[in-house]
N, C-alpha and C positions, 0 to 999 in steps of 0.2 A: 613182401607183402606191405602195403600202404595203406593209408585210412585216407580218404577225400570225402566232402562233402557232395550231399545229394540235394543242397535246395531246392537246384533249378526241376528235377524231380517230384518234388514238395512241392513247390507252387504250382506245375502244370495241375498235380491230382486236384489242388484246393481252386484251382482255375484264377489267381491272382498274381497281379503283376510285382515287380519285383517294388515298383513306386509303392503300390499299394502295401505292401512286405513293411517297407524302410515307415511311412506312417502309423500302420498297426503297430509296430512294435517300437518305435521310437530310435530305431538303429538309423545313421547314413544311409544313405542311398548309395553312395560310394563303399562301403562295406557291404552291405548285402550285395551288392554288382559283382564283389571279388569275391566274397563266399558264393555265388551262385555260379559263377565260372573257376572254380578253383584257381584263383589266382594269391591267394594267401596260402599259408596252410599255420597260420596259431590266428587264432580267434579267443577274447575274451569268455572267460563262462559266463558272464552275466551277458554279453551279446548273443551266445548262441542261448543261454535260460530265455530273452528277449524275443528273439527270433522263433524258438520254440512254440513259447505261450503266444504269442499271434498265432501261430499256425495249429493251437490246439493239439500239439503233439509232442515227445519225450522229446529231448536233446541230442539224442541218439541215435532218432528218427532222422537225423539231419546228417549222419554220419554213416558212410559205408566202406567196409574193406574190399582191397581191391589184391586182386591177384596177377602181378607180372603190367600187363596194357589193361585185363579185363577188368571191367570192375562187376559188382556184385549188387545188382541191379535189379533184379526179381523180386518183389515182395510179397507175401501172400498173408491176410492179415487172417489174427487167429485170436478169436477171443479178446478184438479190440488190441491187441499188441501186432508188430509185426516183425517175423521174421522171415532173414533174407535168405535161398535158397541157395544152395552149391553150383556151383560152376558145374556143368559138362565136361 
């Protein structure tokens, strides 16, 4: 089991670009490019708190575990949180 990031997930829902990401929140644009293609895997906490707060959403929010190839993908929002659903 792996943990990988879901920005590029994150930005489709909030409908902005990855440009518009690195401006709001004051990150690279070259880091948001690699946290959105998992192309890192450590990220600063205060990059991802940055990334976060533009996107009005937890830290964690940006973060999903993956199982094997699948990753964990589903979210179904409850009560303004959201949690991710099991695998089939």
């Amino acid at each position: 089991m792996q943990v990988k990031f879901c920005l590029k997930e994150r930005l489709a829902e909030h409908e902005i670009s990855q440009g518009e990401l690195s401006r709001r929140s004051g990150v690279s644009m070259s880091t948001v490019n690699r946290v959105a293609t998992n192309s890192t895997t450590r990220v600063d906490l205060e990059t991802l708190a940055r990334l976060s707060a533009a996107l009005g959403c937890e830290p964690g929010e940006l973060l999903i575990r993956t199982q094997g190839e699948a990753a964990i993908l589903d979210y179904t929002a409850a009560d303004g949180t959201w949690i991710p659903k099991p695998l089939a």
